[in-house]
N, C-alpha and C positions, 0 to 999 in steps of 0.2 A: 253837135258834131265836134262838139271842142276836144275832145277826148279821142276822136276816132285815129288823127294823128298817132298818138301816142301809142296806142293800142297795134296798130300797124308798123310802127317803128320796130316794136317785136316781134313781128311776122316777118316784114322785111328792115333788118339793120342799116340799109343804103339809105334808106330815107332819114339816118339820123343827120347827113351830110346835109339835109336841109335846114332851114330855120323853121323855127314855129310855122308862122302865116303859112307858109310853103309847104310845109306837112299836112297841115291844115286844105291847104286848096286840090292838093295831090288826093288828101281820103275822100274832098266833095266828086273829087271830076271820075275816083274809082266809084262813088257809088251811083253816079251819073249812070257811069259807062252801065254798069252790072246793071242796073231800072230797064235802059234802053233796052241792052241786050236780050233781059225778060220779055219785053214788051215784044217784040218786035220777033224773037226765038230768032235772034242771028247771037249764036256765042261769042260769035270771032268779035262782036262789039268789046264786050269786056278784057277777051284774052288780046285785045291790041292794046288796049290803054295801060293793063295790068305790065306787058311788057314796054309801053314806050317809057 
């Protein structure tokens, strides 16, 4: 997941105002949200965290 930061940095520019680790925790907790959201068939899981 080392990379997935970076990778989204490019999708969304806001997150460069991060630091590493923080980019970093931000891409874990988005592909958290998006697993649950699958699992579970609530979208709004993912589209809350995509927006907070």
């Amino acid at each position: 997941m080392v990379e997935m930061g970076r990778a989204l940095s490019k999708a969304f520019p806001s997150m460069l105002a991060l630091s590493p680790a923080d980019r970093e925790s931000c891409a874990q907790d988005l592909v958290d949200a998006a697993r649950a959201s699958f699992a579970t068939d609530q979208p709004h899981l993912a589209i809350a965290e995509l927006t907070s």
